[in-house]
C-alpha positions in Angstrom: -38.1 34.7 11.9 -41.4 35.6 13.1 -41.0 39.0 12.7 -40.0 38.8 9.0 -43.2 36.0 9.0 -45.3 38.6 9.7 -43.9 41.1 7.3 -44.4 39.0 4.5 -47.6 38.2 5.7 -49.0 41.5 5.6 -47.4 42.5 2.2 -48.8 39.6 0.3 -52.1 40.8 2.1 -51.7 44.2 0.6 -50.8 43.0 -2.9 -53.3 40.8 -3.1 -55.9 43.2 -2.1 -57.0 41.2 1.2 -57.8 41.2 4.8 -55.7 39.7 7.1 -58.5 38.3 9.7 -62.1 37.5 8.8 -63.7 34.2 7.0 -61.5 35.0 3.5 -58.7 36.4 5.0 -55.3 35.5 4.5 -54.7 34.3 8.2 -58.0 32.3 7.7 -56.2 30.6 4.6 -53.2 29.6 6.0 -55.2 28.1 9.0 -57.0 25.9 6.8 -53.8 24.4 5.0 -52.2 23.9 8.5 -55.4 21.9 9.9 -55.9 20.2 6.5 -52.6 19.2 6.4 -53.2 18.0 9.9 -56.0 15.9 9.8 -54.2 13.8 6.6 -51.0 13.8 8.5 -53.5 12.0 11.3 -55.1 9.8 8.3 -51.4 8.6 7.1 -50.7 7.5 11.1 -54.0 5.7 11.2 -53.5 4.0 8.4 -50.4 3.6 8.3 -49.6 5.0 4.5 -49.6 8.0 2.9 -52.5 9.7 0.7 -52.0 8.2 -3.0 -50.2 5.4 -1.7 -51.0 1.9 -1.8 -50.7 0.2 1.5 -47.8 -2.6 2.0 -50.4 -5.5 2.2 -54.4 -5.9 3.4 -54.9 -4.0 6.1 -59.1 -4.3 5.7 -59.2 -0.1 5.9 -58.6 2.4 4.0 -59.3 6.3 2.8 -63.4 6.8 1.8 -63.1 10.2 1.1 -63.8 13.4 3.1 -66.4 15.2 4.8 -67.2 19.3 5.0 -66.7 20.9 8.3 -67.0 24.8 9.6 -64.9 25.1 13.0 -64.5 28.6 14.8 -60.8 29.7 14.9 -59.0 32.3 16.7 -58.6 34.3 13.1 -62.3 33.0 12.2 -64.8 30.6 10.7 -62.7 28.1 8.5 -63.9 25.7 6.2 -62.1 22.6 6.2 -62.5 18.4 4.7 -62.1 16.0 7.0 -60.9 12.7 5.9 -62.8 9.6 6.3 -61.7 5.6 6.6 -63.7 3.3 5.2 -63.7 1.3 8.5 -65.5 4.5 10.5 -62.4 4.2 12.9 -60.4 7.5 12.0 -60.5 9.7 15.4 -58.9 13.1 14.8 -57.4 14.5 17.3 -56.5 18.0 16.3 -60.3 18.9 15.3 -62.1 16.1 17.0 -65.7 14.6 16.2 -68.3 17.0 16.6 -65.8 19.8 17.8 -66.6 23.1 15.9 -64.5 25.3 17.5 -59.9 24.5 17.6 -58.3 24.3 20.2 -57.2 27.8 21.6 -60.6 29.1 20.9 -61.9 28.5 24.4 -58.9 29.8 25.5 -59.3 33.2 23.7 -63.1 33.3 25.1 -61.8 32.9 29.1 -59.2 35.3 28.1 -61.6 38.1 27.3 -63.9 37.0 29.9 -61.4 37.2 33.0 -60.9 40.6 31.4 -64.4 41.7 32.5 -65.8 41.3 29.5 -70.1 39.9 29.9 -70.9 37.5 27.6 -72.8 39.9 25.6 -69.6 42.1 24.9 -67.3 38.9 24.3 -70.2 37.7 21.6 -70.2 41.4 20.1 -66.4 41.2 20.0 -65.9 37.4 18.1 -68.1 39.0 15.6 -66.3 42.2 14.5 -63.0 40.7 14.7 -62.9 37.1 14.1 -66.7 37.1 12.4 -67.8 34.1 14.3 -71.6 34.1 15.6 -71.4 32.9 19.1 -74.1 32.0 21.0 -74.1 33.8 24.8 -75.4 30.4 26.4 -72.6 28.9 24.4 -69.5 31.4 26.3 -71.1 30.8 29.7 -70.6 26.9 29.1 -67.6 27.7 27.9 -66.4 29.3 30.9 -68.3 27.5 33.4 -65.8 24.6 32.7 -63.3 26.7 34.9 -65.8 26.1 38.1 -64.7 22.7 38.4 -61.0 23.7 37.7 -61.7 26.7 40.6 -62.7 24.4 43.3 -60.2 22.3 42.8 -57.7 24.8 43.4 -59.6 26.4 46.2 -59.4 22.9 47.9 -55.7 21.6 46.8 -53.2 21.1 49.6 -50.8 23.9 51.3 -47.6 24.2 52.9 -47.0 23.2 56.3 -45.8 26.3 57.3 -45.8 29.9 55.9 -43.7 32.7 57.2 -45.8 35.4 56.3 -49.6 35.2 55.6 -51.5 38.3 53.9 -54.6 38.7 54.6 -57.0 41.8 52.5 -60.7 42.5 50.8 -62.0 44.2 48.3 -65.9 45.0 47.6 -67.7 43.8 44.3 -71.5 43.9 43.3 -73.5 40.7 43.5 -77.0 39.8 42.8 -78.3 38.0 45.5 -82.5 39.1 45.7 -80.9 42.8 45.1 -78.1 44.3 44.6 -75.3 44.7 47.1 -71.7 45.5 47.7 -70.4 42.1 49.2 -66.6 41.7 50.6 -64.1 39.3 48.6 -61.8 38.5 51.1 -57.9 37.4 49.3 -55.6 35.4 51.9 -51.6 35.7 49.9 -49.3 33.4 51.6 -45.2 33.6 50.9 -43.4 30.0 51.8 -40.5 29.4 53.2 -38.6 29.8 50.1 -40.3 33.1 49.5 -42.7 32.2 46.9 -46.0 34.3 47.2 -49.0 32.0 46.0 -53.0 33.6 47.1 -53.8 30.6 49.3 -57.6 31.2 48.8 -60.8 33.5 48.3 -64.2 33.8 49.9 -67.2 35.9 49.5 -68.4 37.5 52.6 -71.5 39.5 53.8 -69.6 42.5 55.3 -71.1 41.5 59.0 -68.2 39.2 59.6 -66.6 38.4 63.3 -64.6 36.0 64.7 -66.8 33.3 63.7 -66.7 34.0 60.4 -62.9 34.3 60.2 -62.6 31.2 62.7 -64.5 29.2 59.7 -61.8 30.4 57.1 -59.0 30.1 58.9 -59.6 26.5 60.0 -60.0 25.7 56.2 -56.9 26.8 55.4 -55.3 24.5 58.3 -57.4 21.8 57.3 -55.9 22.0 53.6 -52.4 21.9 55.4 -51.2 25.4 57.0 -50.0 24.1 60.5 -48.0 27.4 61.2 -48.2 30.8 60.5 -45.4 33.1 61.9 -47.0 36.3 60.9 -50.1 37.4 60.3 -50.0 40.7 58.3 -54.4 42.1 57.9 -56.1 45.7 57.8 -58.2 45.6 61.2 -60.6 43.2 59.7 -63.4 42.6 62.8 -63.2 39.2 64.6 -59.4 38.4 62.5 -57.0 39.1 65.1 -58.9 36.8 67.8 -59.2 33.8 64.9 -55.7 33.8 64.4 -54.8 33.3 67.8 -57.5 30.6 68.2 -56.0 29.1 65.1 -52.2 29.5 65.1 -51.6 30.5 68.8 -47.5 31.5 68.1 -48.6 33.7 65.5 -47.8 37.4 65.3 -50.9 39.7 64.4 -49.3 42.8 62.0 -51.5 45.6 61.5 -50.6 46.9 57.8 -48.4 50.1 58.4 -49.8 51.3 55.0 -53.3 50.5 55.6 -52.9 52.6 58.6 -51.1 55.7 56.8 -53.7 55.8 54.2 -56.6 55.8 56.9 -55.0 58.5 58.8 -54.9 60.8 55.2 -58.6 60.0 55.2 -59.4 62.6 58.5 -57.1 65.2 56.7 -56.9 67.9 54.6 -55.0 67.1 51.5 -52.9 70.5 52.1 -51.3 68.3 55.5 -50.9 64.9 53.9 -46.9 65.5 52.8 -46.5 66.8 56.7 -48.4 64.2 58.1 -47.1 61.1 56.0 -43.5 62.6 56.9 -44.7 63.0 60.7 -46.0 59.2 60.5 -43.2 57.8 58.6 -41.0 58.8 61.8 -43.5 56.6 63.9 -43.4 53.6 61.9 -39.3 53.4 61.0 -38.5 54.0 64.6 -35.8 51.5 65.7 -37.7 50.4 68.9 -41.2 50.5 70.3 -40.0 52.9 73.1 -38.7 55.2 70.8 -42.2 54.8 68.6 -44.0 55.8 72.0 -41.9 59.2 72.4 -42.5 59.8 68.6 -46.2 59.3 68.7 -46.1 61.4 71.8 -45.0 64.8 70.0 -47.0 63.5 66.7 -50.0 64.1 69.2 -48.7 66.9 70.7 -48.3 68.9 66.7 -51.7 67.3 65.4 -54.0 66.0 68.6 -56.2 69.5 68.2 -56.6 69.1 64.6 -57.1 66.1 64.1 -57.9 64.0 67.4 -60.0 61.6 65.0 -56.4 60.0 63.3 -54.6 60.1 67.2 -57.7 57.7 68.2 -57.1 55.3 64.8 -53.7 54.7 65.9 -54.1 54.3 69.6 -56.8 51.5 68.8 -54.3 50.2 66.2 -51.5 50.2 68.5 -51.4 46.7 70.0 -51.2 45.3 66.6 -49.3 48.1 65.3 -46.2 47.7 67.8 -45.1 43.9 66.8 -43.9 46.1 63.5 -41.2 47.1 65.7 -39.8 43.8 67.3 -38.6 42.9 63.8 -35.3 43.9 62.1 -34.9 45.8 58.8 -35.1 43.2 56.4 -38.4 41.4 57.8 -40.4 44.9 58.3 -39.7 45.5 53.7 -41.6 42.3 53.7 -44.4 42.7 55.9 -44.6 47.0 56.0 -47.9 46.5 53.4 -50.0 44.4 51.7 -48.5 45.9 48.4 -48.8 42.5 47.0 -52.3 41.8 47.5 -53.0 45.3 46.4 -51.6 44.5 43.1 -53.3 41.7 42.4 -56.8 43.9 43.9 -56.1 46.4 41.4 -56.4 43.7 38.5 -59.7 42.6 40.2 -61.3 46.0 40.6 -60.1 46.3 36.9 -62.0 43.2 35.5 -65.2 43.5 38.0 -65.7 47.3 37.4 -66.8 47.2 33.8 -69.4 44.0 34.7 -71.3 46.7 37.0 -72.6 43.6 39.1 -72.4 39.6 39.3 -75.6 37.2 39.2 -74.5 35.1 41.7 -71.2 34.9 44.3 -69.6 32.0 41.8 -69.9 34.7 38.9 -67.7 36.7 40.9 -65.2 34.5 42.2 -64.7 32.5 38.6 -63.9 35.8 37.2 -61.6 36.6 40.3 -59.8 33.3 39.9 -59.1 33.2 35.9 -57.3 37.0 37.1 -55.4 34.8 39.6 -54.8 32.0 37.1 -53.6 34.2 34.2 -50.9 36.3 35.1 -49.5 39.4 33.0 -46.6 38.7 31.1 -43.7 41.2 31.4 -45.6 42.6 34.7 -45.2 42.0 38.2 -47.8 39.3 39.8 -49.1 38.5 43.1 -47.2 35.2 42.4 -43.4 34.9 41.8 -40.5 35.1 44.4 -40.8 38.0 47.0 -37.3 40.2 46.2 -34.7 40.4 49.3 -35.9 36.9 50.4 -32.9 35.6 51.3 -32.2 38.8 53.9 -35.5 38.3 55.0 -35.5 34.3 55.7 -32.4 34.7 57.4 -33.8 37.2 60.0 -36.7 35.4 60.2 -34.7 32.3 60.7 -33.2 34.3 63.9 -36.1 35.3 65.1 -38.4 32.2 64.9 -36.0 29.2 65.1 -37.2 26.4 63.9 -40.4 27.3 63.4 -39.0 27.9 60.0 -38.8 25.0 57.8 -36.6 24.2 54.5 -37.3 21.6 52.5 
């Protein structure tokens, strides 16, 4: 049906000799009969009887005509009569008092704008396509009404207990007296019924320790996180010693990938497939005594080469061994951050174009309407983590009742 909608859409637009979009378009007609129709479908409820109609006895009120009103649409500007009473009562609700822009309208402003797009490119756009003037001060209100919405959700209430907590940054530009690259730091959590949800976001100064992450952490137990069972980071400074502070029983992961991809960074590309091979041997080793002999001839073929990678994962090793305590199915959940990777890639993809932020809450309301608007037929950050059931069940085994089902 919506298909064939369209079709005819488009060849009564081509017969008739008009656009589609724009102030006279066809899409701008068919807007206004639909919001006219609207508003005196609104009328008839207030009232209580239809347009032409004479009502069943005094009711002291009735129709005093209309007024003319220009509201922005999502197919452009569309001129539309609203209908008065002569009692001044009539409150529409579909284009409300002083409302000049429909419902969805906002909507299709924070949709461009968690896209990257400034305020100037998002006012350039609305006028080429839809031919609305927007003012610039006009989209920042718009989307400053996500700030409150933000915090809320920064501050809402979280499980008791999560299995698995991962915990990455990435590096935007933000104004603050000059211009600096300044760490966003992304905490993903997956519950005990293996749903991944990003438990929070903060901006950080790239000089962080333990103090720093001892501040974070103890906001996310203060929201609700009693227990974490492990810990999965990329050798953040200070993290390791803040989890323990904060959830003693938890296990500290180094990211396996993390690690692999910070090894290639010493190498010649003309090694990496022999040295990811080489590695992958290290890492899928069934114990951590058998991880020790492997590491021990992967130092032996590469140690004179490249003695700079054998030091990165002898520092990495105490947080690189819990890995191997754990059976198949919990290492495929916990092997990488591949899940808060994703949802960096969407970030760096809608902060690149921007070049830099004004201020930290720039940043992070363009970092949460990413968050809050997830790609349709794509895989999110969000959602239920695949194997679960495998994976709870081995956990189950190998933290008792540490693991909680509701």
């Amino acid at each position: 049906m919506e298909v064939q909608l369209a079709a005819e859409l488009i060849e009564r637009a081509k017969t008739e000799g008009v656009s589609l979009v724009g102030p006279d378009g066809l899409l701008a007609g068919i807007t206004r009969t639909v919001l006219q129709a609207a508003l005196e479908a609104e009328m008839t409820e207030h009232l209580g009887y239809d347009k032409g109609e004479r009502p069943a006895g005094p009711t002291g009120n009735h129709r005093n005509g209309t007024s003319g009103k220009t509201v922005s649409t999502e197919v452009g500007r569309v001129e539309i009569q609203v209908p008065r009473d002569r009692a001044g009562e009539f409150e529409p609700q579909i284009v409300p008092k002083h409302a000049r822009r429909v419902t969805g309208f906002d909507e299709a402003i924070i949709s461009l704008y968690a896209k990257g797009l400034t305020t100037g490119e998002i006012k350039a756009h609305l006028a080429e396509i839809y031919q609305v003037e927007v003012s610039r001060d006009l989209i920042s209100r718009i989307t400053d009404n996500v700030v409150a919405e933000m915090e809320a959700w920064r501050a809402r209430p979280l499980d008791a207990v999560y299995p698995v907590v991962l915990i990455d940054a990435l590096y935007v530009k933000i104004r603050e007296g000059q211009v600096a690259n300044r760490p966003i730091y992304v905490a993903l959590g997956i519950n005990c019924a293996g749903e991944r949800d990003v438990l929070g976001v903060w901006v950080g100064t790239g000089g962080e320790g333990a103090k720093h992450w001892m501040t974070v952490l103890a906001e996310l137990r203060n929201r609700g996180v009693a227990d974490v069972c492990i810990a999965c980071c990329d050798g953040l400074k200070g993290l390791p010693e803040a989890i323990a502070e904060i959830w003693p029983q938890a296990t500290v992961q180094q990211c396996v990938v993390h690690l692999v991809r910070s090894s290639l960074r010493y190498a010649s590309k003309t090694h990496w497939s022999r040295l990811t091979k080489d590695l992958r041997e290290i890492y899928t080793a069934p114990t951590e005594a058998a991880a020790e002999q492997r590491f021990a001839e992967f130092e032996t073929d590469w140690g004179d080469r490249y003695p700079a990678v054998i030091r990165l994962w002898r520092d990495a090793w105490p947080t690189f061994v819990p890995f191997l305590a754990f059976p198949t199915e919990i290492r495929k959940v916990i092997y990488t951050t591949n899940a808060i990777e994703s949802l960096n890639a969407r970030f760096r993809q809608a902060t690149r174009r921007r070049g830099h932020f004004p201020t930290e809450q720039a940043a992070l309301k363009v970092l949460y309407l990413v968050i809050r608007n997830p790609l349709k037929g794509r895989s999110n950050v969000t959602g239920t983590t695949r194997g679960w059931k495998a994976a709870l069940n081995a956990l189950s085994l190998h933290y008792g009742d540490r693991i909680t089902l509701n």
